[in-house]
C-alpha positions as CSV (number, residue, x, y, z in Angstrom):
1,X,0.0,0.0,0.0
2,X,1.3,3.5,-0.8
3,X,0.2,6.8,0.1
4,X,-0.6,9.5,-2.5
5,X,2.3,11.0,-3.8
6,X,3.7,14.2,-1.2
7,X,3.8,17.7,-1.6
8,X,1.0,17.7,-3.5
9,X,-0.2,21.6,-4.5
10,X,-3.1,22.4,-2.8
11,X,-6.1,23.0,-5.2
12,X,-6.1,27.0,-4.9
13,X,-10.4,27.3,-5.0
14,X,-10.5,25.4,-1.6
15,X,-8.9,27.0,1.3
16,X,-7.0,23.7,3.6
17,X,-8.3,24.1,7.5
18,X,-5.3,25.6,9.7
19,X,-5.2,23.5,13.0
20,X,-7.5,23.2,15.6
21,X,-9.8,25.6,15.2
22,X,-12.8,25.6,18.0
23,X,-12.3,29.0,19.2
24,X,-12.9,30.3,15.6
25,X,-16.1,32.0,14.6
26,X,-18.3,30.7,12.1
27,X,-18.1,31.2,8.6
28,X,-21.1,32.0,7.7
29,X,-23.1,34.9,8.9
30,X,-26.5,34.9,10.3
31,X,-28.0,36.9,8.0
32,X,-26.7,34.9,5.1
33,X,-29.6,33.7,2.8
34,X,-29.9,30.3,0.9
35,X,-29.3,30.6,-2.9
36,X,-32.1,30.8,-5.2
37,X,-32.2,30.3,-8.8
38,X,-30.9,33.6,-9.9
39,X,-27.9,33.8,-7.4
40,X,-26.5,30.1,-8.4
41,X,-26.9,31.1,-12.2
42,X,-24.8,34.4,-10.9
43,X,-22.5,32.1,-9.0
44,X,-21.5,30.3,-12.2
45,X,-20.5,33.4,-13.9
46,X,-18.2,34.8,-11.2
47,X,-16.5,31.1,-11.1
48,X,-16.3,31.5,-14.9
49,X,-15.0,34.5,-14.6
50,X,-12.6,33.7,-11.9
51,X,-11.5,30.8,-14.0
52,X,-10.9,32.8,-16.8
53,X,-8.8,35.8,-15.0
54,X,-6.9,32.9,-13.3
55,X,-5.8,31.4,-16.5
56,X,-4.6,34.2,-17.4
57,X,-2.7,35.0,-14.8
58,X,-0.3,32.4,-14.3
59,X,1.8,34.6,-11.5
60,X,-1.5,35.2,-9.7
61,X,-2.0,31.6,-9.2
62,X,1.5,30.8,-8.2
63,X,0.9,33.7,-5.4
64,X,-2.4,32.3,-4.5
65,X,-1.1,28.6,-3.9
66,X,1.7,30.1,-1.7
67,X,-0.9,32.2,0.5
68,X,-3.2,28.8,0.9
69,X,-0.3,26.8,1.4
70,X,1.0,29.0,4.1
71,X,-2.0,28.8,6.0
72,X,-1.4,24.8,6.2
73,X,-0.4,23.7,9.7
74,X,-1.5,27.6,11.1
75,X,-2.3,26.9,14.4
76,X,-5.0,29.1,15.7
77,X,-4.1,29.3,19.1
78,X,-6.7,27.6,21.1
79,X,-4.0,24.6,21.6
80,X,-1.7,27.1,23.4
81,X,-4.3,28.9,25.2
82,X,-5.0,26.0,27.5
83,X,-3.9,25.6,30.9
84,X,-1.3,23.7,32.0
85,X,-2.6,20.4,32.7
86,X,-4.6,19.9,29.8
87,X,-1.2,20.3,27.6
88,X,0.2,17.7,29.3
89,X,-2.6,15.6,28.8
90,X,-2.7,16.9,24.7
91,X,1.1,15.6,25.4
92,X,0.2,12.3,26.6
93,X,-2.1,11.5,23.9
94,X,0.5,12.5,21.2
95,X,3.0,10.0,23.0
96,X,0.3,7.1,22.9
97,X,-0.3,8.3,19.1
98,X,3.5,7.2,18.7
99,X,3.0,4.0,19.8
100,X,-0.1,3.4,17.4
101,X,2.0,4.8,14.7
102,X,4.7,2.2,15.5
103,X,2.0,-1.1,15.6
104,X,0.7,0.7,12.1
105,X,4.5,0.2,10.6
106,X,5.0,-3.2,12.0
107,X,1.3,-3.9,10.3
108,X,2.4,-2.8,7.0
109,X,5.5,-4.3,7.1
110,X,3.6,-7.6,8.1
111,X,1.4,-7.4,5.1
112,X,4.3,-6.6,2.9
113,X,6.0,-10.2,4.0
114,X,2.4,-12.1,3.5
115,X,2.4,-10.6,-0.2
116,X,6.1,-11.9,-0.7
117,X,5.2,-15.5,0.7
118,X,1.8,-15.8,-1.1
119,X,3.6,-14.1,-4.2
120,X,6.1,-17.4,-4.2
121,X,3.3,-19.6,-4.3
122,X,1.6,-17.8,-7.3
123,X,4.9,-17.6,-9.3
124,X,4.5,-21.7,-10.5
125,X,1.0,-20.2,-11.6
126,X,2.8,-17.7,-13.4
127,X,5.3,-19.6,-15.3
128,X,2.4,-22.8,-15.9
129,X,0.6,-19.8,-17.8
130,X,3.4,-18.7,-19.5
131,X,4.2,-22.0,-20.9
132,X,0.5,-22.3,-22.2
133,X,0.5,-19.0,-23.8
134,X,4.0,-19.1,-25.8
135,X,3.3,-22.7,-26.7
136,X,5.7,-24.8,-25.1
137,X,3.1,-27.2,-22.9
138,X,-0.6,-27.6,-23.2
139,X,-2.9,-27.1,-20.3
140,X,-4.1,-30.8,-18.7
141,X,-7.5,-32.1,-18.9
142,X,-8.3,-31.3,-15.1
143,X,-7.2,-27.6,-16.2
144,X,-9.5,-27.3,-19.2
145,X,-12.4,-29.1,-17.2
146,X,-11.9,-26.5,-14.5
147,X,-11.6,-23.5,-16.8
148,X,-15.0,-24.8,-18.3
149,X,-17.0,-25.0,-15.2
150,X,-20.1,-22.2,-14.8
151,X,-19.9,-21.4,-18.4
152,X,-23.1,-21.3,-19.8
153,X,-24.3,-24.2,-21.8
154,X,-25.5,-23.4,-25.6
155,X,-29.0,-24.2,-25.9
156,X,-29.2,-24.6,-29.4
157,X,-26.9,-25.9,-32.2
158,X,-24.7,-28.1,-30.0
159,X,-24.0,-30.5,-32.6
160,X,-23.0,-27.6,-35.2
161,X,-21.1,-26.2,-32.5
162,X,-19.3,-29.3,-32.1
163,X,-18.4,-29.8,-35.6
164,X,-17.2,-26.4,-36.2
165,X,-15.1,-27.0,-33.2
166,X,-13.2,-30.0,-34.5
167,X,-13.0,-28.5,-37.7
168,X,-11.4,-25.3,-36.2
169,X,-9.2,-27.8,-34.4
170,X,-7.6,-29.5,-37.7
171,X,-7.4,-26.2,-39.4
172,X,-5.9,-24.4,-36.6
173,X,-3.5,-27.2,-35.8
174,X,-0.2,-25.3,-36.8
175,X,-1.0,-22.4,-34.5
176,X,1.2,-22.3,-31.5
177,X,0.2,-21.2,-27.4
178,X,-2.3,-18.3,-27.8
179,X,-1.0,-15.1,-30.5
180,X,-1.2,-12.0,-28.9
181,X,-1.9,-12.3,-25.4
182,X,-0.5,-10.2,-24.0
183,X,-1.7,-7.0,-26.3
184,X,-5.6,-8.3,-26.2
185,X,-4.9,-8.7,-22.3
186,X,-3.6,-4.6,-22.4
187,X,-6.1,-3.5,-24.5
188,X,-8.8,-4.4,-22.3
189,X,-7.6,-3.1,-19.6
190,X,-8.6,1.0,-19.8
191,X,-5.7,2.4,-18.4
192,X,-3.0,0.8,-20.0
193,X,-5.4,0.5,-23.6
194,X,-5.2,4.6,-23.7
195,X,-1.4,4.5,-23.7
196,X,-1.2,2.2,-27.0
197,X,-1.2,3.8,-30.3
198,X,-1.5,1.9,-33.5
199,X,1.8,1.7,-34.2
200,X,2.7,0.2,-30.6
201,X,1.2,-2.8,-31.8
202,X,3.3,-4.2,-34.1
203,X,6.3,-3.9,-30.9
204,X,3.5,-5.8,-28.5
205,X,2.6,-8.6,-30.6
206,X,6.2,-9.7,-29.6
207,X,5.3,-9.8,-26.0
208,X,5.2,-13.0,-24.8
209,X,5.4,-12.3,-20.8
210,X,4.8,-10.2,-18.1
211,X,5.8,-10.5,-14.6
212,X,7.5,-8.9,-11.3
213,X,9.2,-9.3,-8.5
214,X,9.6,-7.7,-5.3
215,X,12.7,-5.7,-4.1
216,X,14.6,-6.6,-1.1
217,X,13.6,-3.4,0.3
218,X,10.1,-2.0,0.0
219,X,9.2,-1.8,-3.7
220,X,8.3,-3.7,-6.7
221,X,9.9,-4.7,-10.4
222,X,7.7,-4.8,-13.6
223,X,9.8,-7.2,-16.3
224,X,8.3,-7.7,-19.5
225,X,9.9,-10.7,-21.6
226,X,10.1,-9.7,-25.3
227,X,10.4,-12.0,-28.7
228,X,12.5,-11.2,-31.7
229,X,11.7,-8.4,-33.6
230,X,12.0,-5.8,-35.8
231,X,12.2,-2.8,-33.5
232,X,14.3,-3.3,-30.8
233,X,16.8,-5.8,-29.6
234,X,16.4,-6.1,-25.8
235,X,14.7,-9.4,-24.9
236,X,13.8,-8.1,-21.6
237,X,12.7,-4.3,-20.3
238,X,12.1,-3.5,-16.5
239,X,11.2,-0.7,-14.9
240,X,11.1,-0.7,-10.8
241,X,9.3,1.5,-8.8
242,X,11.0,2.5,-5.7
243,X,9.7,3.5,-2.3
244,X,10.9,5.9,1.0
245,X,12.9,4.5,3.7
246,X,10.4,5.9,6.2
247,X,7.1,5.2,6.6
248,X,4.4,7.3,5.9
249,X,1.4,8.7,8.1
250,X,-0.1,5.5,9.3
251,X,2.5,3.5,8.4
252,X,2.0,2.9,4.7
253,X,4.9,3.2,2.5
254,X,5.4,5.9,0.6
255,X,6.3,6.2,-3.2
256,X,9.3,7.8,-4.4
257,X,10.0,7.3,-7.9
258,X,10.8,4.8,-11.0
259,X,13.6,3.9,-13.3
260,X,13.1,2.5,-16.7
261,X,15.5,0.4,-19.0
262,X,16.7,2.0,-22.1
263,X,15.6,0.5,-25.0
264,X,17.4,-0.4,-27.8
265,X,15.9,0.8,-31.0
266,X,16.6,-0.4,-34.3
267,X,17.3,2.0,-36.7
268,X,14.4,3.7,-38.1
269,X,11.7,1.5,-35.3
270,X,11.5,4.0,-32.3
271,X,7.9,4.4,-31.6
272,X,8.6,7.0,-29.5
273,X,9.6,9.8,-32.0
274,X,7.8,10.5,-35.5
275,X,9.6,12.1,-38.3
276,X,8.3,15.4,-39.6
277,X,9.5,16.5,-42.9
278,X,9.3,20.7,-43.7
279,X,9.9,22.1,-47.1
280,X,12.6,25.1,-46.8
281,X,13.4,27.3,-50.3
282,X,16.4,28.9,-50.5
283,X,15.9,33.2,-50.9
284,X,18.7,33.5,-53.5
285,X,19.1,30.4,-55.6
286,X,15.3,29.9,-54.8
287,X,16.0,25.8,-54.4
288,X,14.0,23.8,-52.1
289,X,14.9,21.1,-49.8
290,X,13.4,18.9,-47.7
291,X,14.6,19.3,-43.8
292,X,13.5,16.1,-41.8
293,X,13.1,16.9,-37.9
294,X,12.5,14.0,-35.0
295,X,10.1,15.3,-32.5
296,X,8.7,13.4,-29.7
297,X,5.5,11.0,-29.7
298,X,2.8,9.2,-27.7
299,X,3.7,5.7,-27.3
300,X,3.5,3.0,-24.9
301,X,7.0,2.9,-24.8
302,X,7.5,6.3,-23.2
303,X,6.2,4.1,-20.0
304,X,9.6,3.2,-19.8
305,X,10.9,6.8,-19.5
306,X,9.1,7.9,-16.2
307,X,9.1,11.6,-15.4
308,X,11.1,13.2,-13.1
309,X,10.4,14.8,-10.0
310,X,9.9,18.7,-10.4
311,X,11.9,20.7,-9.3
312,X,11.5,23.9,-6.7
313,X,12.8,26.3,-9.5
314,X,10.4,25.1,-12.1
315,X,6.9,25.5,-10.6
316,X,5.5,26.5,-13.6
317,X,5.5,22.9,-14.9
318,X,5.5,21.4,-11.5
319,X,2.0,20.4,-11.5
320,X,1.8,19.3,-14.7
321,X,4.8,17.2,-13.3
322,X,3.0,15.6,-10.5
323,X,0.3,14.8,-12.4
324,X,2.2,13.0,-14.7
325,X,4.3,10.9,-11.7
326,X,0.8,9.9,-9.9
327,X,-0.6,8.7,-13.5
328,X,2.9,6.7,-14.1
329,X,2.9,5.6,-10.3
330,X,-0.9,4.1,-11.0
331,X,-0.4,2.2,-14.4
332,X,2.8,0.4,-12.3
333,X,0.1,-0.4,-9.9
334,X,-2.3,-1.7,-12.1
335,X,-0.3,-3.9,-14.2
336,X,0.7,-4.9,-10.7
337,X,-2.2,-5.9,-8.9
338,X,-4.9,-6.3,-12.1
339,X,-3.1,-7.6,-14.8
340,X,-0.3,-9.6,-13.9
341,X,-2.7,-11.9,-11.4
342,X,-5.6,-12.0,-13.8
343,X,-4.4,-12.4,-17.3
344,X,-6.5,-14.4,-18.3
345,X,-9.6,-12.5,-17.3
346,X,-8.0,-9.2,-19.1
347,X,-7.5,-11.6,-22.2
348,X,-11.1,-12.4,-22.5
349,X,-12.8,-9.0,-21.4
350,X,-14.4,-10.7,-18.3
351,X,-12.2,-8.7,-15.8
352,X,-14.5,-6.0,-17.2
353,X,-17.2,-6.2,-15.1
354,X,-15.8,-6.0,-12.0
355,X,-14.1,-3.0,-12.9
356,X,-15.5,0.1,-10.9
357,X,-16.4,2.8,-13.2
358,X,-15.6,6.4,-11.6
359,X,-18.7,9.0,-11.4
360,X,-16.6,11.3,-13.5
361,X,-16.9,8.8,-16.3
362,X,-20.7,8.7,-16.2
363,X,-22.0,10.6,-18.9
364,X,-24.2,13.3,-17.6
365,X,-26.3,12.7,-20.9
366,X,-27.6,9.3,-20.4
367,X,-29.6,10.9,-17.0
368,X,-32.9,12.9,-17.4
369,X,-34.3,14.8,-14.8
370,X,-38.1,13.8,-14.6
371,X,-39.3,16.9,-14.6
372,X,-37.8,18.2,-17.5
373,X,-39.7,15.5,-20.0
374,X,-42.5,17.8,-20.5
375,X,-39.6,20.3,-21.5
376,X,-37.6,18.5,-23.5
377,X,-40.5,17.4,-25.9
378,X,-41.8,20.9,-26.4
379,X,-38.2,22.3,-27.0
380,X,-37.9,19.5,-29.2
381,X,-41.3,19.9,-31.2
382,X,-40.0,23.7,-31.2
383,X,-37.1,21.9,-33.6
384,X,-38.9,19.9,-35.5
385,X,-41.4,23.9,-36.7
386,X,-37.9,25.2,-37.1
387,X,-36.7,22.8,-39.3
388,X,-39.7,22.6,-41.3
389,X,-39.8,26.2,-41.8
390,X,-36.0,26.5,-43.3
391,X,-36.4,23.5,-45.2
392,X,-39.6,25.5,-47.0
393,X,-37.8,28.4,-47.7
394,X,-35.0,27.1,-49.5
395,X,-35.9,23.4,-50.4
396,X,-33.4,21.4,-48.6
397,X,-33.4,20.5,-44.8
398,X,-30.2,22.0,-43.0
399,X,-27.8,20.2,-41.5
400,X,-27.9,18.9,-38.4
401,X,-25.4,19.6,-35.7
402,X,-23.7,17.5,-33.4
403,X,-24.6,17.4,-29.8
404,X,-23.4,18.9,-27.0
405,X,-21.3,17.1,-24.8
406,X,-22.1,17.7,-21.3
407,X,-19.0,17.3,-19.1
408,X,-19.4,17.8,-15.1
């Protein structure tokens, strides 16, 4: 287990609560009224508006994150306004905080040793599988049976089912393990599918394992076993993810950063750049040539080329940075924990449905409010005059346009 990644920028629209805070006064004053509809539709401009001048004012930002983050661990005084006594009892339940912090690290650490004994028993699992997939064994018949049980039976056409089996068996008899694994197991699994381009494809068909192992200290090893091919020449490519000596808050450990192998390209096969030609004429002899220029590109592959820490000199790109070290931090954890133990279930799209789908992915479009029906169809019979109307003055309907995409 890891905690989020530390010093974290606060988000400048919400304020973080200084320390202890009774003796403050509240907020809100009691003449304050509760919004109507007018005053939220206001409220939605001035954010707009704020959003807008913020943009624009990149300086203006940097100052407002160092006010907020200056008020961080304020105290307000109430703490050292007590008497006497009652410190020392604030005192004593700091010291018996220690000693629950202490138990938390010993749990953690505990954990961590159950995952490395439990992970030696799934590694013959692992290698059984590998030796299925890249065609070197076949599964056994207690295997197969158990892989087959709860699958639904077909109903109808067993016997065409049957012989369409056997005749997929003879023709398919030359075809070794199972082709592409490994990429139909990445596709289907959302995070990693976004980071694959077309062109990665080709590299990943190659793939014929993935696996990892756990450091000596806390932290983890991603190795992924490649065939030969045309674009590079390593046969294996790691990258480990390293964690912080000390424990975290509660005990977890706490991520620091990753180190990727270099790949070696082929000439002409890094995925990882593109080519872009530009046409330059010369202003006296008025020739032309063509000047080729290698810029940088989405691939897969850049997953082996973490990000680096930001630095306290560049904050400009700093949480651009961060974003871009918890996103690296979380594919790690997901090939990991997802598809590393459940290969199979990423290969055939059934790990699927047991993936939790955020509320920020829920399109706000596939919701109605009930009371707006009535709306809607007038607005939309409203359409449908419109439409008729232009399509009688000039004799041809107009073109429809595309729909709004609501985003929260």
């Amino acid at each position: 287990m890891a905690e989020p990644i530390r010093n974290k920028r606060p988000d400048p629209s919400t304020a973080p609560t200084p320390q202890n805070t009774p003796a403050a006064n509240a907020p809100i004053s009691s003449h304050a009224q509760q919004p109507g509809v007018a005053s939220i539709k206001e409220e939605d401009l001035d954010r707009a508006t704020a959003a807008s001048i913020l943009a624009q004012n990149p300086k203006l930002v940097s100052l407002i994150q160092g006010r907020l983050g200056s008020l961080v661990g304020r105290s307000s005084g109430y703490i050292e306004s007590l008497p006497v006594q009652v410190k020392k009892r604030v005192s004593g339940l700091k010291g018996i905080q220690k000693e629950h912090s202490k138990l938390e690290a010993e749990f953690q650490e505990e954990v961590l040793q159950l995952e490395k004994k439990y992970f030696a028993k799934f590694t013959p699992l692992y290698e059984q599988r590998s030796a299925i997939v890249n065609g070197k064994t076949e599964p056994t018949e207690d295997q197969i049976k158990a892989g087959e049980e709860g699958e639904e039976d077909e109903e109808e056409g067993e016997g065409a089912a049957v012989k369409e089996e056997k005749s997929a068996e003879e023709s398919d008899a030359n075809v070794s393990g199972i082709p592409e694994f490994w990429l139909s197991a990445m596709k289907n699994q959302m995070s990693l599918a976004e980071m694959i381009t077309d062109r990665d494809e080709g590299a990943l068909k190659s793939l014929i394992d993935i696996r990892m192992e756990y450091l000596d200290k806390p932290g983890f090893r991603l190795i992924f076993e490649f065939a030969e091919n045309e674009y590079f020449t390593n046969k294996i490519v790691t990258k480990t993810y390293y964690y912080q000596n000390e424990s975290g808050y509660g005990g977890d450990f706490i991520y620091d950063h990753a180190e990727g192998d270099k790949i070696e390209w082929k000439a002409g096969k890094d995925l990882t750049v593109r080519v872009e030609q530009k046409k330059q004429r010369n202003k006296n002899t008025k020739q032309t040539r063509i000047v080729k220029k290698t810029v940088p590109t989405e691939s897969f592959f850049n997953f082996f080329s973490p990000p680096k820490a930001p630095s306290d000199e560049d904050d400009d790109a700093a949480s651009d940075i961060e974003e871009r070290l918890e996103l690296d931090y979380q594919l790690g954890e997901d090939i990991k924990e997802k598809l590393i133990p459940r290969a199979i279930d990423w290969f055939t799209g059934e790990a699927l449905a047991f993936e939790e789908l955020d509320e920020d992915d829920l399109d706000e479009a596939d919701f109605d409010d009930e009371d707006d029906d009535d709306d809607d169809d007038a607005s939309e019979d409203h359409d449908d005059e419109d439409e008729s109307e232009e399509e009688n003055e000039d004799g041809s309907k107009p073109k429809q346009e595309a729909a709004e995409c609501k985003q929260s």
